[in-house]
N, CA, C and O of each residue as an XYZ file, in Angstrom:
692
protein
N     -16.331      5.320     -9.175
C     -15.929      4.219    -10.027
C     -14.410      4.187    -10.087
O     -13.569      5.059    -10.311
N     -14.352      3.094     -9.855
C     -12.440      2.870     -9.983
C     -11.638      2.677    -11.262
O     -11.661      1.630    -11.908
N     -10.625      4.210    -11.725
C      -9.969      3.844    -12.623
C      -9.390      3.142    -13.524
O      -8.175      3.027    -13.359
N      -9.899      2.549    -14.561
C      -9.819      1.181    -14.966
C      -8.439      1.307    -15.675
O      -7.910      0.298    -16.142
N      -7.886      2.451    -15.757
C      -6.682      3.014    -16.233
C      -5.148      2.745    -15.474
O      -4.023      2.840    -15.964
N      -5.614      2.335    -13.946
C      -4.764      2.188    -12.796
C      -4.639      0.762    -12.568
O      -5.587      0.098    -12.150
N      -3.694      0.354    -12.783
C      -3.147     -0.994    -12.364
C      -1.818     -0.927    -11.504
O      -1.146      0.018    -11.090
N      -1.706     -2.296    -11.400
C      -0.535     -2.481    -10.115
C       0.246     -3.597    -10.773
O      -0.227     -4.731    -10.850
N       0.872     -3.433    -11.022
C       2.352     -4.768    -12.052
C       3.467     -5.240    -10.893
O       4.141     -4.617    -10.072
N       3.339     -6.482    -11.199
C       4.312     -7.336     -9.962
C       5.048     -8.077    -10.528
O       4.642     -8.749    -11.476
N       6.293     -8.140    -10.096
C       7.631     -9.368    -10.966
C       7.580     -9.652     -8.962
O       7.984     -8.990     -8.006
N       6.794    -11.100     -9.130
C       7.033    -11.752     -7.704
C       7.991    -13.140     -8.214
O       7.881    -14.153     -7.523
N       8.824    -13.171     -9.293
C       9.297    -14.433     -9.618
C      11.017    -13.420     -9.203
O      11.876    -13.653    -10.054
N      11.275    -12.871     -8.572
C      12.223    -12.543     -7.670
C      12.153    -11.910     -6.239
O      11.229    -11.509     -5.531
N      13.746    -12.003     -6.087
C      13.592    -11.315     -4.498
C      14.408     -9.956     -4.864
O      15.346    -10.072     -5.653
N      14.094     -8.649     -4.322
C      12.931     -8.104     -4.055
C      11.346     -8.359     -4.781
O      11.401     -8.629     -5.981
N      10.308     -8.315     -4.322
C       9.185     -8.402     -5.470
C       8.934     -7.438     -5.668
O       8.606     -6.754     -4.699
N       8.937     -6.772     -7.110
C       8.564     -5.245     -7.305
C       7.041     -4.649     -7.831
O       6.273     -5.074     -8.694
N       6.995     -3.936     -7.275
C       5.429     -3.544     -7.761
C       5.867     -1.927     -8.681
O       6.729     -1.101     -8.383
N       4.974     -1.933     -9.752
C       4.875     -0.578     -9.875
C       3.488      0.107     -9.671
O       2.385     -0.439     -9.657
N       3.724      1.127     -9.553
C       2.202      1.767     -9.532
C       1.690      1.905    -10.871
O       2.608      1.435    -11.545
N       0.845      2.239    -11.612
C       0.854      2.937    -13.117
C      -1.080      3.508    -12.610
O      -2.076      2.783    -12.598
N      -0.981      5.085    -12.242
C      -1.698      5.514    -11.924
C      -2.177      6.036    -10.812
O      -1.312      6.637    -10.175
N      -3.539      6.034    -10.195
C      -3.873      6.089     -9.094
C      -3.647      5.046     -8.389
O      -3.825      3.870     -8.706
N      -2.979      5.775     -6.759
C      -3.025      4.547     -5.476
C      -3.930      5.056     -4.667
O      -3.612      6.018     -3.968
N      -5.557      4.379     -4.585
C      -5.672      4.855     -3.435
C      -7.520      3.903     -2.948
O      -7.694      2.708     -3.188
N      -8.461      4.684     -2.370
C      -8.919      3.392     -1.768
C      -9.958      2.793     -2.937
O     -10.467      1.679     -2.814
N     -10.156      3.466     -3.827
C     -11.092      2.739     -5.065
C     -10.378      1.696     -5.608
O     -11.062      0.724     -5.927
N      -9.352      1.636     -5.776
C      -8.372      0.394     -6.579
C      -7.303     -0.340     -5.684
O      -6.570     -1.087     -6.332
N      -7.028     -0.275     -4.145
C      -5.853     -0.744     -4.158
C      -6.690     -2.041     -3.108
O      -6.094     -2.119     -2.034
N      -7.530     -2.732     -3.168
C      -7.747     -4.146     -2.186
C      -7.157     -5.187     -3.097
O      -7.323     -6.223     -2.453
N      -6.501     -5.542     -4.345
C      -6.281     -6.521     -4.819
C      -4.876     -6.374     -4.505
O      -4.333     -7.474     -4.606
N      -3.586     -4.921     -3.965
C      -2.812     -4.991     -4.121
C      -2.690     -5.055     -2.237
O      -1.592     -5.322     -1.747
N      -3.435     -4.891     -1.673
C      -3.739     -4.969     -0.063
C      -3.681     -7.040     -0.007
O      -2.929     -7.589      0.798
N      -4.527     -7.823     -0.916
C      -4.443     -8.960     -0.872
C      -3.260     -9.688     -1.457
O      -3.000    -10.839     -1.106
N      -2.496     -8.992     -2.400
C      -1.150     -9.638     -2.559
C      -0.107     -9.310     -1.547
O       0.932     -9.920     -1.294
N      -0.547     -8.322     -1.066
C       0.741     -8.039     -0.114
C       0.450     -9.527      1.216
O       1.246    -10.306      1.741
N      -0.614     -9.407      1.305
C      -0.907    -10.674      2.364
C      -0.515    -11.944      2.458
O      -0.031    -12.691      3.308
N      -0.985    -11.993      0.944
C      -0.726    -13.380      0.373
C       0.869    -13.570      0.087
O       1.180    -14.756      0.202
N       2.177    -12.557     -0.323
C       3.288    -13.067     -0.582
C       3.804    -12.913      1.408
O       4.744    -13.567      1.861
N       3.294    -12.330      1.932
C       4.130    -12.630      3.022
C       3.559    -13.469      4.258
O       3.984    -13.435      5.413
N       2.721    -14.069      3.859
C       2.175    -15.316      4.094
C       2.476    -16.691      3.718
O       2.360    -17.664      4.463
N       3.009    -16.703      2.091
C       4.322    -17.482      1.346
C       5.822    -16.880      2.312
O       6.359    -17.967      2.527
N       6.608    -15.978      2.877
C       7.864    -16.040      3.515
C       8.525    -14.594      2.519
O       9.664    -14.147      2.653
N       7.494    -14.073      1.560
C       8.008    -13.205      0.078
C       7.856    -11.579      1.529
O       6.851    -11.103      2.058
N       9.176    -11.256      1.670
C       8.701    -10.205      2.669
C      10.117     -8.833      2.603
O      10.539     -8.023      3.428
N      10.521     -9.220      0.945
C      10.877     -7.792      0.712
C      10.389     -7.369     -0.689
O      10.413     -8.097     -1.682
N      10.019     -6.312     -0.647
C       9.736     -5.779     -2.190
C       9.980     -4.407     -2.059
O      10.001     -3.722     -1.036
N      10.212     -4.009     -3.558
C      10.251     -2.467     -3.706
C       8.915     -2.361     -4.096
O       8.283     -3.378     -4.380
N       8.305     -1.018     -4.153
C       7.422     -0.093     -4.713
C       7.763      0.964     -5.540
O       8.114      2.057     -5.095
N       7.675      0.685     -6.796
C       7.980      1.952     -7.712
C       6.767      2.903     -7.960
O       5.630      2.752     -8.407
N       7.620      4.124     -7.397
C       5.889      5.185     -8.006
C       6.135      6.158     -9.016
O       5.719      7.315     -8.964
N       6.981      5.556    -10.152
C       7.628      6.266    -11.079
C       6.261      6.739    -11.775
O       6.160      7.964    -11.845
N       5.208      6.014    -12.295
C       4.418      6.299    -13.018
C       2.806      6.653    -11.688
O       1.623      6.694    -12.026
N       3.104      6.757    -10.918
C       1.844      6.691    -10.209
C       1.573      8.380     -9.823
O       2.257      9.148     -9.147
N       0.311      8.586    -10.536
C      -0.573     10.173    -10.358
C      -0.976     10.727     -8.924
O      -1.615     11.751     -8.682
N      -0.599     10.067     -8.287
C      -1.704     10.232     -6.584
C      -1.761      9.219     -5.377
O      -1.315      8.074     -5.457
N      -2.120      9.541     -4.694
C      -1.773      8.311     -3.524
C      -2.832      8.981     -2.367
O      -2.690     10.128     -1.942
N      -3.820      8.142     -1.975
C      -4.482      8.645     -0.575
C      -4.346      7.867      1.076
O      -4.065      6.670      1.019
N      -4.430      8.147      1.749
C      -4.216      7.781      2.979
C      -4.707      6.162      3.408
O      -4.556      5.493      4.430
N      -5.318      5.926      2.182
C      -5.940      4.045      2.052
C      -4.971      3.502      1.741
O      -4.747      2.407      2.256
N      -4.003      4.077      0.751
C      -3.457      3.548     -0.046
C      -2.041      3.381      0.877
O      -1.578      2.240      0.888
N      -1.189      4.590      1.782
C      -0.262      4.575      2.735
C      -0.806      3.935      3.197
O       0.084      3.093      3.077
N      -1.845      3.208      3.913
C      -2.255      2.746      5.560
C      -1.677      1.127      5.134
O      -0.976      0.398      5.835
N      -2.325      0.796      3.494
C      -1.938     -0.463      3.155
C      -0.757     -0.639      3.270
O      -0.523     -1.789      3.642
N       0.289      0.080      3.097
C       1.380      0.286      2.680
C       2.135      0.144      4.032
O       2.956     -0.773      4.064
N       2.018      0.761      4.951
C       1.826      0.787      6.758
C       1.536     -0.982      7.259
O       2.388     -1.720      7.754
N       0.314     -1.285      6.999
C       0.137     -2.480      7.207
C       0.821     -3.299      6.668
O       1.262     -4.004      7.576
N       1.207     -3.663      5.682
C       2.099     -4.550      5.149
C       3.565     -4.384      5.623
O       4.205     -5.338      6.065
N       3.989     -3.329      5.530
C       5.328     -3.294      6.267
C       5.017     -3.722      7.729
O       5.872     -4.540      8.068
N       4.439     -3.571      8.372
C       3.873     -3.838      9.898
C       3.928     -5.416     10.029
O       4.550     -5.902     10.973
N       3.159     -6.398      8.911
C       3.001     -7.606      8.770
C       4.819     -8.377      8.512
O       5.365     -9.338      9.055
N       5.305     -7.377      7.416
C       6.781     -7.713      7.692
C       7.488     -7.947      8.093
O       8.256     -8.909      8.084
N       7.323     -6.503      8.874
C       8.556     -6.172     10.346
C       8.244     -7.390     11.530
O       8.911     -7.423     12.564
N       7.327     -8.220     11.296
C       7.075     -8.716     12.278
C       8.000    -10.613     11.942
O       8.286    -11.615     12.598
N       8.122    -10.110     10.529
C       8.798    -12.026      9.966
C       9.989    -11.673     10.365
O      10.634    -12.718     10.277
N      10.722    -10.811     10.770
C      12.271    -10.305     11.241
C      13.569     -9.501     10.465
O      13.675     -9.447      9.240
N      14.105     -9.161     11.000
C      15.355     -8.600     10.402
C      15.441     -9.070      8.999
O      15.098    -10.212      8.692
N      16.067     -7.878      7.812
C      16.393     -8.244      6.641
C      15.237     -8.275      5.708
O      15.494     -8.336      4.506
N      14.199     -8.247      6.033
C      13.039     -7.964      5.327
C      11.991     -6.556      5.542
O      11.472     -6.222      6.608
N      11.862     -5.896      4.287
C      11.507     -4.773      4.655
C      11.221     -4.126      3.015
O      11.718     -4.531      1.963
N      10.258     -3.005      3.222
C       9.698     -2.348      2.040
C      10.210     -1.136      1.783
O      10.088     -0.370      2.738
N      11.111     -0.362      0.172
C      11.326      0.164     -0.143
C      10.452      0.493     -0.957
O       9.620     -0.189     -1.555
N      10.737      1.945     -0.970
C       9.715      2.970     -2.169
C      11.169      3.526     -2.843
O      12.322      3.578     -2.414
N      10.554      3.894     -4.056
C      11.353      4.044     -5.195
C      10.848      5.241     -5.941
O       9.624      5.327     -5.838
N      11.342      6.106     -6.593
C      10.885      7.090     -7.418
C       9.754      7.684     -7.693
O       8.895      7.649     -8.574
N      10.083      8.530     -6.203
C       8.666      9.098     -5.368
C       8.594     10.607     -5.831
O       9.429     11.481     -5.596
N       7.482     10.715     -6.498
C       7.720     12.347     -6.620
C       7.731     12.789     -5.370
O       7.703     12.083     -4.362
N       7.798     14.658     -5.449
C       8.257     15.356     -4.610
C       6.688     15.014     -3.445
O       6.696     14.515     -2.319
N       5.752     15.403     -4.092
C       4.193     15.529     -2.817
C       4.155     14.146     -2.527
O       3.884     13.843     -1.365
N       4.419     13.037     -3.533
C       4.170     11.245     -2.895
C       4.869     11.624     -1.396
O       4.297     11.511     -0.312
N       6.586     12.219     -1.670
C       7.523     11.911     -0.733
C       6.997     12.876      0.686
O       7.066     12.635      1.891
N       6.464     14.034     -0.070
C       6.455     14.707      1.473
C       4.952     13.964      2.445
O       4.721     14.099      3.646
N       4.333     13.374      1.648
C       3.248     12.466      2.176
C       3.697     11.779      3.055
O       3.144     11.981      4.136
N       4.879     10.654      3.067
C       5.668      9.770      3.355
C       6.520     10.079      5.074
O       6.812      9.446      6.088
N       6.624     11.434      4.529
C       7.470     11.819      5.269
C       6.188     12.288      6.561
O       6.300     11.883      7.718
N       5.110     13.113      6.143
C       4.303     13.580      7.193
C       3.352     12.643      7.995
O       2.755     13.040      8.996
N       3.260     11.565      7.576
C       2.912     10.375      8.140
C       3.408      9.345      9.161
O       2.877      8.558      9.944
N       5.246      9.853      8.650
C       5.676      9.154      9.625
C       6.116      7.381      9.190
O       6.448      6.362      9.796
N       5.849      7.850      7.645
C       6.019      5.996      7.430
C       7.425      6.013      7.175
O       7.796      4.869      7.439
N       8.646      6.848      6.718
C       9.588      6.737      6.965
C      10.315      5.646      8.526
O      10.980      4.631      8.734
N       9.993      6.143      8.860
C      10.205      5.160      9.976
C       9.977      3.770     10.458
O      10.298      3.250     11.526
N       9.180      3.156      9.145
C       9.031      1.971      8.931
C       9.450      1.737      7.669
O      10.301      0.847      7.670
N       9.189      2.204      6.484
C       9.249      1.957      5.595
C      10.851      2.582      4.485
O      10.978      3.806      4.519
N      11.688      1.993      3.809
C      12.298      2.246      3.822
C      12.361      3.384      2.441
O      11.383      3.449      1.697
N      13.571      4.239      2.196
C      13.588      5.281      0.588
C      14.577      5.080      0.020
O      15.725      5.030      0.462
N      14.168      4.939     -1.081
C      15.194      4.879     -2.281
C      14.923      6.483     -3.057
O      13.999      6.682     -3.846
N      15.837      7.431     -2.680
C      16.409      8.435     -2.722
C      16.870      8.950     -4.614
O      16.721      9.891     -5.394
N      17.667      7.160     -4.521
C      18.408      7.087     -5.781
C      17.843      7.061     -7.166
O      18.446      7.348     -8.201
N      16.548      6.659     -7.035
C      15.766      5.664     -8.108
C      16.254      5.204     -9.190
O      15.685      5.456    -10.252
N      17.475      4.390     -9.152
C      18.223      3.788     -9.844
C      18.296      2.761     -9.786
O      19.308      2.073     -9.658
N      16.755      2.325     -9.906
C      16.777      0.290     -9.786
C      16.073      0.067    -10.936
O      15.010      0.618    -11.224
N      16.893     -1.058    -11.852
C      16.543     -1.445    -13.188
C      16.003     -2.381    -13.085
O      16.315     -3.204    -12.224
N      15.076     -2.549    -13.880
C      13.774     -3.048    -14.043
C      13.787     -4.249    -15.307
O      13.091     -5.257    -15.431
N      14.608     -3.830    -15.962
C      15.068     -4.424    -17.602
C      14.942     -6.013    -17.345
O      15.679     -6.472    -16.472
N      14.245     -6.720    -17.894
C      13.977     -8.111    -18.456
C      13.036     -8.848    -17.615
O      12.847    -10.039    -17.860
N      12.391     -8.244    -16.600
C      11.633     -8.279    -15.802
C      10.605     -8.792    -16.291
O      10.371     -8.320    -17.403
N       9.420    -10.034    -15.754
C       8.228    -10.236    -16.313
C       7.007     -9.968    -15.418
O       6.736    -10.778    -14.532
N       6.269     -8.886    -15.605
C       4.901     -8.640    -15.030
C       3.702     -8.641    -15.230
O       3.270     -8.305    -16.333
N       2.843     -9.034    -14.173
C       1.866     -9.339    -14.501
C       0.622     -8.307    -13.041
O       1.206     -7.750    -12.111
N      -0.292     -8.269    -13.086
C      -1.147     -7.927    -12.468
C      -1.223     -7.823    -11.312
O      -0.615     -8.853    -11.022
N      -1.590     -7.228    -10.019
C      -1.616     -7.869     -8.731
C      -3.262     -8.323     -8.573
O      -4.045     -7.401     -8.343
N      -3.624     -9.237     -8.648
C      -4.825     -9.905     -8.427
C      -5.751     -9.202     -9.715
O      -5.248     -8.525    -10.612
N      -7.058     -9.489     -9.603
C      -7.932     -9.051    -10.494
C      -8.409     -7.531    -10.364
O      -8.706     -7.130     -9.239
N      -8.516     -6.467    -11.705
C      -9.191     -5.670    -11.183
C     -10.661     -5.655    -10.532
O     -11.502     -6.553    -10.493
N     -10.697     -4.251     -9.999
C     -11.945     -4.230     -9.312
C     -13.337     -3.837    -10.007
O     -13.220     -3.124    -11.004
N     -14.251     -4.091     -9.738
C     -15.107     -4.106    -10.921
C     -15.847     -2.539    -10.377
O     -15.854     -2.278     -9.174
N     -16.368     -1.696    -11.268
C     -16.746     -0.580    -11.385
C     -17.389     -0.332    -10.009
O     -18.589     -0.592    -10.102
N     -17.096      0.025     -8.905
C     -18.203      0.719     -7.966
C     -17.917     -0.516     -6.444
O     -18.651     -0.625     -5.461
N     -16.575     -1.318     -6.745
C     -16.391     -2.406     -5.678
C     -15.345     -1.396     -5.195
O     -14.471     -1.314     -6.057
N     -15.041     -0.419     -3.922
C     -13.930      0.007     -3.547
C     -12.970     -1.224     -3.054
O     -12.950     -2.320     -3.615
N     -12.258     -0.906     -2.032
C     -11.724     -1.483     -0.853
C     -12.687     -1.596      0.193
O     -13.712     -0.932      0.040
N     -12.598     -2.192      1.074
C     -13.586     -3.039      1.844
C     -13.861     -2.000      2.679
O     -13.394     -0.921      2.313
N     -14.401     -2.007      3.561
C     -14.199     -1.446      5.109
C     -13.288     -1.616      6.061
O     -12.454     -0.943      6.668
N     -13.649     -2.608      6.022
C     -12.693     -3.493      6.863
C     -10.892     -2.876      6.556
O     -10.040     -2.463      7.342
N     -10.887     -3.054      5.162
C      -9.306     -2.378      4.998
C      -9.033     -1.112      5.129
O      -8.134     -0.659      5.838
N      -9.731     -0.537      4.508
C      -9.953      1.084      5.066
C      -9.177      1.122      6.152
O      -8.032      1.574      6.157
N      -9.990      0.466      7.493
C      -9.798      0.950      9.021
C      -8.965      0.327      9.080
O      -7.939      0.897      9.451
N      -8.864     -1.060      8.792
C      -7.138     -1.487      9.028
C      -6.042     -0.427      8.453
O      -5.016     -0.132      9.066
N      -6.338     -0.006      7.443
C      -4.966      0.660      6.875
C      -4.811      2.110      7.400
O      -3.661      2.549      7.410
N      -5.778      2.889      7.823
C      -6.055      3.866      8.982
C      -5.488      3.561     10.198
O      -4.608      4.333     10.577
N      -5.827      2.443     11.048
C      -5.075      1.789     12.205
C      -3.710      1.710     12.162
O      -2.924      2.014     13.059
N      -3.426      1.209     10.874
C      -1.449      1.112     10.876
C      -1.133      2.513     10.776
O      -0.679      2.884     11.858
N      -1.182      3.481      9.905
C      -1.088      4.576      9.850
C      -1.133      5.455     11.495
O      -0.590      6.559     11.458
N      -1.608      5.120     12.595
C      -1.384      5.131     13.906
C      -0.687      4.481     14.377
O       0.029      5.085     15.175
N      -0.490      3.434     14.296
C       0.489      2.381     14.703
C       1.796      2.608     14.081
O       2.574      1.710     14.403
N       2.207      3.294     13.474
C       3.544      3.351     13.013
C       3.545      5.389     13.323
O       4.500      6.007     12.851
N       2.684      6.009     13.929
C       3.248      7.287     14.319
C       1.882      8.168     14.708
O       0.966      8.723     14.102
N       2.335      7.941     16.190
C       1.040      8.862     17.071
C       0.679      9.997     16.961
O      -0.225     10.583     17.557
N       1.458     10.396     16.096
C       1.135     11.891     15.324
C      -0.346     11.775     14.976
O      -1.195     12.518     15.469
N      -0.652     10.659     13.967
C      -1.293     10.479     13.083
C      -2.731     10.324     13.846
O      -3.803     10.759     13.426
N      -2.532      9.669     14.956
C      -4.510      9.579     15.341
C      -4.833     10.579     15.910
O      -5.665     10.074     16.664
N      -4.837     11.895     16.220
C      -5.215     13.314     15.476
C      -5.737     13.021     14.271
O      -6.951     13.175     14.140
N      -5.008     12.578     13.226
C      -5.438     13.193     11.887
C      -6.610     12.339     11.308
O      -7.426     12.723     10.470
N      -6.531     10.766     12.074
C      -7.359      9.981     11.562
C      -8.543      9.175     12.745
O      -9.171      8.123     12.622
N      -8.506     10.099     13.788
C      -9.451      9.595     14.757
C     -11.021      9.473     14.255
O     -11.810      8.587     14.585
N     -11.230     10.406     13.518
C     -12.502     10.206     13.090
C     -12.990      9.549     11.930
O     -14.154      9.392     11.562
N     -11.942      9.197     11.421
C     -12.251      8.346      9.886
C     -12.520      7.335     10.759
O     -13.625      6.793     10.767
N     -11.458      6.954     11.646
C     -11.795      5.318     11.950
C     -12.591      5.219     13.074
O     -12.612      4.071     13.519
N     -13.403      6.200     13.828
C     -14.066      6.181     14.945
C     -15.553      5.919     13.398
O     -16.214      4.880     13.430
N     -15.745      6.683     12.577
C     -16.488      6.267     11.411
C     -16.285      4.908     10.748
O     -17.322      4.244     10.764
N     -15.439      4.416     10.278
C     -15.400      3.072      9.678
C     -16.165      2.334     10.972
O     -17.362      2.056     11.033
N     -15.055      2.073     12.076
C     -15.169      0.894     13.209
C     -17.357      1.351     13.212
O     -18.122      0.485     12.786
N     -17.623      1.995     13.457
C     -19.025      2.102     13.216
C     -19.712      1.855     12.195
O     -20.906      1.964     12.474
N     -19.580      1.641     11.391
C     -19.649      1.227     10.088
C     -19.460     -0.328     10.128
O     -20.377     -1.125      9.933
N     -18.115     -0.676     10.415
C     -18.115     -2.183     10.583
C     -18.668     -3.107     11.627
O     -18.766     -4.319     11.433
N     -19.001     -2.552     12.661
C     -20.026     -3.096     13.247
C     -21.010     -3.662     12.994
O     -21.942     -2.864     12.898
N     -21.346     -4.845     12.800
C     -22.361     -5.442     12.293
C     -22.529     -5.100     10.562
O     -23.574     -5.262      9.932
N     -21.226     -4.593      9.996
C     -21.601     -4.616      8.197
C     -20.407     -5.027      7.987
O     -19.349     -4.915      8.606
N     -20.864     -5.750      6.580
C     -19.464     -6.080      5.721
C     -19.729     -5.976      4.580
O     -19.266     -6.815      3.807
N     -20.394     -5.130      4.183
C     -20.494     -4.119      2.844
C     -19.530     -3.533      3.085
O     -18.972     -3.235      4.141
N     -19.255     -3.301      1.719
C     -18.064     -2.119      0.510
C     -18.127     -0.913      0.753
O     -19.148     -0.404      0.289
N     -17.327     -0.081      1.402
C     -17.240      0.730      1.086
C     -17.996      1.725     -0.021
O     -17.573      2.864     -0.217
């Protein structure tokens, strides 16, 4: 069941659009914040920070989204691009062993003010026992290869499992 405690807060009425975490990131709760990322850079919205000042945890669903969206970015061109922000120490060494450094950008400093800011939700929560799809799963597994060949070693069999899985299903996770 997905943390009903964990939300995702967005000020998309500027540029950068900032998200914070407040809680768990990972694949029980994050498809509504997998569909805003789609949806603002589908509108031309293709820089934002990520604050993980308040966020408890992060799993490899939750980077892959994170992977994919910068991926969807990097692709609208130069000058647009995703910063993380006030990463604890294990978020960061996550970051780092993945290889998303190299796409994704760090704020080191975490000295970005937030003050007068208005937020609101990223899409609806998820209702008790709806993860993230399948489908996103393996997409966000796939980028997570796609941004560092390290990584399919680590995730050949999750997604040799999903892609079997999605074969002929489009049930939930």
């Amino acid at each position: 069941m997905a943390d009903s405690a964990t939300t995702f807060l967005v000020s998309a009425y500027r540029d950068p659009v900032i998200v914070q975490i407040k809680g768990r990131a990972d694949y029980m709760n994050s498809q509504p914040l997998a569909n805003f990322f789609h949806e603002m850079v589908n509108k031309g919205r293709c820089t934002f920070v990520i604050d993980f000042a308040s966020c408890t945890t992060v799993d490899s669903t939750f980077l892959g989204i994170l992977a994919s969206a910068a991926l969807e970015v990097e692709e609208k061109g130069e000058g647009h691009c995703i910063v993380l922000t006030r990463l604890g120490e294990r978020h960061l060494e996550l970051v780092y062993n993945l290889g998303l450094d190299n796409i994704l950008s760090l704020d080191t400093s975490g000295e970005l003010n937030y003050e007068g800011l208005q937020f609101r939700r990223a899409g609806e929560p998820i209702e008790a026992g709806r993860n993230c799809s399948k489908e996103t799963i393996l997409k966000a597994h796939e980028a997570l290869c796609d941004v560092d060949e390290g990584n399919v070693g680590k995730f050949q069999d999750v997604i040799a499992f999903l892609k079997n899985q999605v074969d002929g299903s489009t049930d939930r996770a």
